[in-house]
KEGU-13389 format. One record per residue (C-alpha): residue in three letters; residue number from 1; x, y, z. Coordinates in nm, 4 decimals, padded with zeros to 6 digits. Example, Ala and Ser with C-alpha at 12.3 -4.5 7.8 and 13.67 -1.06 7.14 Angstrom:
<atom res="Ala" n="1" px="01.2300" py="-00.4500" pz="00.7800"/>
<atom res="Ser" n="2" px="01.3670" py="-00.1060" pz="00.7140"/>
//
This chain:
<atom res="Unk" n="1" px="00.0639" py="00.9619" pz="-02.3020"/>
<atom res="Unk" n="2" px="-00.2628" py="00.9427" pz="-02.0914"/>
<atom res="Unk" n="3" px="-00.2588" py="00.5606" pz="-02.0872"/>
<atom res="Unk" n="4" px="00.0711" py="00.5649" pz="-01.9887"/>
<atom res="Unk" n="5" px="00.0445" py="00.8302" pz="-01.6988"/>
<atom res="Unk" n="6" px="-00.3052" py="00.6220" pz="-01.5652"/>
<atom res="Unk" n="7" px="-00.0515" py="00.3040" pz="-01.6038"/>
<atom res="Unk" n="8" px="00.2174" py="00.4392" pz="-01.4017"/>
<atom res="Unk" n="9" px="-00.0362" py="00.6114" pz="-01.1196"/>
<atom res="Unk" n="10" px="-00.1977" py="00.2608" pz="-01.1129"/>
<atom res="Unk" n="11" px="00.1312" py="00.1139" pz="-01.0579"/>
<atom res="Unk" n="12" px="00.2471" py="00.3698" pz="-00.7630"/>
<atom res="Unk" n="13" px="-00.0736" py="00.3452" pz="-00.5731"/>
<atom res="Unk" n="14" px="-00.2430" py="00.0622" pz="-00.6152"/>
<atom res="Unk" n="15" px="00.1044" py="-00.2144" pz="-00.6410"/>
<atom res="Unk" n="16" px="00.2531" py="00.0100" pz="-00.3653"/>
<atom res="Unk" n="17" px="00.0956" py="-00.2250" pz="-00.0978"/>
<atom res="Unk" n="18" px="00.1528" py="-00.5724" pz="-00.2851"/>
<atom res="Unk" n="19" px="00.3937" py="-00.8040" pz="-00.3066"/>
<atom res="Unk" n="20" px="00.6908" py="-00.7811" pz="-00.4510"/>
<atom res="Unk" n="21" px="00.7590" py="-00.7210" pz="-00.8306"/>
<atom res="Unk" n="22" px="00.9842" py="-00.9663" pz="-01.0122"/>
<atom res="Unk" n="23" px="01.2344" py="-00.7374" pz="-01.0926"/>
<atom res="Unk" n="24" px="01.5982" py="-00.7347" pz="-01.1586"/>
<atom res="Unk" n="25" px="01.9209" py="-00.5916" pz="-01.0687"/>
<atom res="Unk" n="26" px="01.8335" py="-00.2529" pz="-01.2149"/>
<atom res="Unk" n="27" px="01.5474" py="-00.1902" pz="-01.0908"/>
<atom res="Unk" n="28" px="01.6822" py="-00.2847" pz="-00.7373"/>
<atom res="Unk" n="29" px="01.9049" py="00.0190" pz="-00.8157"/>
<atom res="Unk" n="30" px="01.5879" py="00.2278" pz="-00.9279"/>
<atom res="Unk" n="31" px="01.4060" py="00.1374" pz="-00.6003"/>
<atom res="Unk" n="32" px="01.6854" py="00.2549" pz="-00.3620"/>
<atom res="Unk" n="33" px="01.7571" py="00.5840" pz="-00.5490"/>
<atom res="Unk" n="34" px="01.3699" py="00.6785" pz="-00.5369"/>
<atom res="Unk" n="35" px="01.3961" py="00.5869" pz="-00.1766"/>
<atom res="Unk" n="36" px="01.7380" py="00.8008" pz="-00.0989"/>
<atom res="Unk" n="37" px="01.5906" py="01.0314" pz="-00.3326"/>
<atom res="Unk" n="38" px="01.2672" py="01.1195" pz="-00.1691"/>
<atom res="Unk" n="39" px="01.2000" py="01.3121" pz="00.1302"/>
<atom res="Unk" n="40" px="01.0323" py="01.1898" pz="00.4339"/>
<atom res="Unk" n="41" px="00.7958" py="01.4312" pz="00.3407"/>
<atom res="Unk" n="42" px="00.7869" py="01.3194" pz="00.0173"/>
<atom res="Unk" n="43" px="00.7148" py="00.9571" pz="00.1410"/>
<atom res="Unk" n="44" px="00.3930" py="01.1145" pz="00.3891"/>
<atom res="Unk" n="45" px="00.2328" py="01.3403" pz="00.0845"/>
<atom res="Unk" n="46" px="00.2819" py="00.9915" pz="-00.1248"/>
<atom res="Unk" n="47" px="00.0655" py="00.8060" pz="00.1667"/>
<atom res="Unk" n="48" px="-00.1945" py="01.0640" pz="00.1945"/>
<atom res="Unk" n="49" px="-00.2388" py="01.0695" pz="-00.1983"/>
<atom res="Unk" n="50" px="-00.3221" py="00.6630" pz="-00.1394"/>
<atom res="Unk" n="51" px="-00.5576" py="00.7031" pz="00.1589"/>
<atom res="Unk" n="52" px="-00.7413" py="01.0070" pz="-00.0138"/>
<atom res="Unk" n="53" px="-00.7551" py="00.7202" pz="-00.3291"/>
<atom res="Unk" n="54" px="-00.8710" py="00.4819" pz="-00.1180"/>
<atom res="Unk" n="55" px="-01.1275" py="00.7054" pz="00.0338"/>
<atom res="Unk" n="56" px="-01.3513" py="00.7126" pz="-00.2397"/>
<atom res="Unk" n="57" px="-01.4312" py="00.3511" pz="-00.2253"/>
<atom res="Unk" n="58" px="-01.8025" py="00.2984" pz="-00.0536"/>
<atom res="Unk" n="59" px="-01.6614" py="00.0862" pz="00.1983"/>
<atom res="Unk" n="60" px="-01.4180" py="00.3371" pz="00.2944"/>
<atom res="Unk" n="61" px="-01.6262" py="00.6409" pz="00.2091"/>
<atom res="Unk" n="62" px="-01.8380" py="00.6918" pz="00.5208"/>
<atom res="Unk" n="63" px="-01.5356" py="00.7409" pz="00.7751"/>
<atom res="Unk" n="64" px="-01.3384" py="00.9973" pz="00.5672"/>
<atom res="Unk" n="65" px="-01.3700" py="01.3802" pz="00.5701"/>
<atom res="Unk" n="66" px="-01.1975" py="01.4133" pz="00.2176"/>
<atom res="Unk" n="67" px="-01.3290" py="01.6646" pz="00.0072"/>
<atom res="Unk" n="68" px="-01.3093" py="01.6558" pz="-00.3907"/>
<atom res="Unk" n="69" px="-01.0436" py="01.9564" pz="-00.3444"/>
<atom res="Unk" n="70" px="-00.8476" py="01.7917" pz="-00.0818"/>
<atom res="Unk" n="71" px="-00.7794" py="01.4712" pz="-00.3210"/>
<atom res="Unk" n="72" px="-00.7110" py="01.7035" pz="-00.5915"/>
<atom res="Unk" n="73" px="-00.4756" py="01.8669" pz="-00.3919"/>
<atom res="Unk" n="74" px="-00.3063" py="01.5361" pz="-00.2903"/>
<atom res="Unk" n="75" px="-00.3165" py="01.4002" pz="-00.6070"/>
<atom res="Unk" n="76" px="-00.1563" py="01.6995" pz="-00.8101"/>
<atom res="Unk" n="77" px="00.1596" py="01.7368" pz="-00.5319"/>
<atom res="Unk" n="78" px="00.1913" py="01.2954" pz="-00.5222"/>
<atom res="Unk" n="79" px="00.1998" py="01.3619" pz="-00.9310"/>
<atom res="Unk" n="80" px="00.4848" py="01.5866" pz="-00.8693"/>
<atom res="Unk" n="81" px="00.6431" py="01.4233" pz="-00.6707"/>
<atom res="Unk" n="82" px="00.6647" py="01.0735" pz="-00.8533"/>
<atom res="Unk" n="83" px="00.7448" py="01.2794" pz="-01.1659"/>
<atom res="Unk" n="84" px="01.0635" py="01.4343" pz="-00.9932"/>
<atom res="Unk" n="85" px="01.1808" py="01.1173" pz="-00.8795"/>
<atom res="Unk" n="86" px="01.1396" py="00.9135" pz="-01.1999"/>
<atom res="Unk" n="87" px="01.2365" py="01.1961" pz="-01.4574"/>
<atom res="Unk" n="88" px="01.4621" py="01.3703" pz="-01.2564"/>
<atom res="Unk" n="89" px="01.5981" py="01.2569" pz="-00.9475"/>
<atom res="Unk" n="90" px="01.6777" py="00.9283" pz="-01.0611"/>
<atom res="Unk" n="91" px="01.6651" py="00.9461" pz="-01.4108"/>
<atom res="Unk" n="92" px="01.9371" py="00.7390" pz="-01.5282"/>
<atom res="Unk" n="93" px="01.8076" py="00.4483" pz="-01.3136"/>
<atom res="Unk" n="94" px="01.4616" py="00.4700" pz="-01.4241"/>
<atom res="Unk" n="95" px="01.5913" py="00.4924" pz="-01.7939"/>
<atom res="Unk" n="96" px="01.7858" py="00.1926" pz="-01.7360"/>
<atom res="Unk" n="97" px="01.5640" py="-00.0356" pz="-01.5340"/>
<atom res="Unk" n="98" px="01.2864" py="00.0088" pz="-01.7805"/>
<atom res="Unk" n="99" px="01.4987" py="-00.1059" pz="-02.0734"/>
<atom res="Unk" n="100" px="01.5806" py="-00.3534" pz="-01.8711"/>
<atom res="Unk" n="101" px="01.2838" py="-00.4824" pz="-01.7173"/>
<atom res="Unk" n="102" px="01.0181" py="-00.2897" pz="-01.8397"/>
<atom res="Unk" n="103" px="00.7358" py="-00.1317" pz="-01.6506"/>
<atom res="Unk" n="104" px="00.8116" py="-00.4121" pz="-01.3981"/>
<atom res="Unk" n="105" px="01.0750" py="-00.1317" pz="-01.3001"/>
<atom res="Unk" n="106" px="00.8559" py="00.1381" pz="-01.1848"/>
<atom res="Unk" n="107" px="00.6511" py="-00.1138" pz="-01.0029"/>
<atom res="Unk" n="108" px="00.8437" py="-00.2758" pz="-00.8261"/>
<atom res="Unk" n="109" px="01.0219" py="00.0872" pz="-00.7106"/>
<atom res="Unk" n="110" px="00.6765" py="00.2328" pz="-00.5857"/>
<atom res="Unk" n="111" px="00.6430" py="-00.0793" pz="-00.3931"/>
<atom res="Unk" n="112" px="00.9705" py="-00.0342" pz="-00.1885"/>
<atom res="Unk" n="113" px="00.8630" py="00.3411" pz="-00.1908"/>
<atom res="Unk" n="114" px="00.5740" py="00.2518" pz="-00.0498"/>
<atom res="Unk" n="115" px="00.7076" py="-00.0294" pz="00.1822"/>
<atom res="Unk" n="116" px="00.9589" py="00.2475" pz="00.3394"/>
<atom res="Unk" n="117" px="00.6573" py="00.5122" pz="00.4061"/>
<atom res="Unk" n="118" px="00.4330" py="00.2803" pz="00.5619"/>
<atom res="Unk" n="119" px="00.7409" py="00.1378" pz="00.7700"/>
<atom res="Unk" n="120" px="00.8077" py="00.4947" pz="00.9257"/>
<atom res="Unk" n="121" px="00.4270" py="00.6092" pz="00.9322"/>
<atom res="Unk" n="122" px="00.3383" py="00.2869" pz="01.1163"/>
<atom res="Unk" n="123" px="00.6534" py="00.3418" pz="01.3821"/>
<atom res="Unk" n="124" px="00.5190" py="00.6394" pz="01.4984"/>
<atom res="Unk" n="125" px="00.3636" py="00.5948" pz="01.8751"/>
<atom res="Unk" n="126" px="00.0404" py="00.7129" pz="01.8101"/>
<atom res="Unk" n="127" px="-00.0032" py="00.4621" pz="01.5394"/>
<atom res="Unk" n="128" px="00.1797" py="00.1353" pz="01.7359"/>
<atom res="Unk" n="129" px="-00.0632" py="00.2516" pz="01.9916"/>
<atom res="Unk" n="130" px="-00.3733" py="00.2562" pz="01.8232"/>
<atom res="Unk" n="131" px="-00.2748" py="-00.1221" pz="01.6342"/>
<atom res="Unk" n="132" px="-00.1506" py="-00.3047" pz="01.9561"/>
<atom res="Unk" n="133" px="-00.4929" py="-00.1909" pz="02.0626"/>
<atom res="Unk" n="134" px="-00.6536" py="-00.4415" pz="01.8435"/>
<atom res="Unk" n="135" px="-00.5086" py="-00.6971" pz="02.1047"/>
<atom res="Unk" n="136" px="-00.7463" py="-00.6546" pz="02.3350"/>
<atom res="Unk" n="137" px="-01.0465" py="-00.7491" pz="02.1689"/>
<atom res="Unk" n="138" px="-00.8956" py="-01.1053" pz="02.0648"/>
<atom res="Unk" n="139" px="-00.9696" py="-01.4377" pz="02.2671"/>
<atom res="Unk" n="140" px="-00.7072" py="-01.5691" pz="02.4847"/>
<atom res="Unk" n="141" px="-00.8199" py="-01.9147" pz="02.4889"/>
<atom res="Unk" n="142" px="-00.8836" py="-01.9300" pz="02.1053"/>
<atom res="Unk" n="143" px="-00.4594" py="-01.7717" pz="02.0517"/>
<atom res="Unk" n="144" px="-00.3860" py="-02.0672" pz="02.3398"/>
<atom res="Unk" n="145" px="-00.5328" py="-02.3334" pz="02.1633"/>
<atom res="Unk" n="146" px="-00.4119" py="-02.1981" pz="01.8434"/>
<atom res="Unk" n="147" px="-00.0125" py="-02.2000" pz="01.9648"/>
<atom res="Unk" n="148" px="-00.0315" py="-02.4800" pz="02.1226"/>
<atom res="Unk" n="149" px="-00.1410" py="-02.6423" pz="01.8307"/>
<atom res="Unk" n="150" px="00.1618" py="-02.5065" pz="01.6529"/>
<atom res="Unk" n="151" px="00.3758" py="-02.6024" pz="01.8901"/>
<atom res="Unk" n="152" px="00.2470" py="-02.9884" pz="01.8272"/>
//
């Protein structure tokens, strides 16, 4: 049970952000009721549970303010909530798409789970703010040279 449960919180976290699972017609079904299913909420304490993953890694480390708690915290209510929408919420689904497709199913779910919660989280202002930011520190000529170069 263990293996399984570090399986499937490998799968939701770290196949979130990736491409696209080979899956099949039932787990297109399993994807959209975990999406219906969850709570925008839901979809923001599923992101912070990454981050707070993610902010353990030494690269990452030194501009966090996580505490060991903190990811605890995150980690135990993310838990619940990827347990309510696999074993509850849509349990018929998941039952189904994982007969039919295997663990592919639950991948392939947490990536259009994850897909749909950095979609609104990167639409708020603040955010579209901060990234078209990055815009100003590129070269114009270099982007110039580069389109017109396309354009050839």
């Amino acid at each position: 049970m263990r293996r399984f449960a570090t399986r499937l919180a490998t799968l939701a976290g770290g196949l979130a952000i990736c491409g696209a699972a080979n899956a099949g017609p039932t787990s297109d079904a399993l994807s959209k009721c975990m999406v219906a299913k969850s709570t925008p909420q839901d979809r923001v304490a599923l992101v912070q549970w990454y981050f707070a993953a993610l902010s353990v890694n030494a690269s990452v480390k030194p501009y966090t303010t996580f505490t060991p708690d903190q990811r605890v915290a995150v980690t135990k209510h993310a838990v619940d909530i990827m347990q309510r929408l696999i074993i509850t919420d849509c349990r018929q689904e998941a039952l189904t798409a994982l007969h039919q497709d295997g663990m592919v199913a639950v991948q392939s779910s947490f990536e259009a789970l994850g897909r749909q919660a950095a979609g609104e989280l990167t639409s708020d202002p603040a955010v579209v703010k901060q990234m078209s930011s990055a815009i100003t520190y590129a070269d114009p000529a270099k982007w110039a040279t580069f389109l017109q170069a396309a354009t050839k």
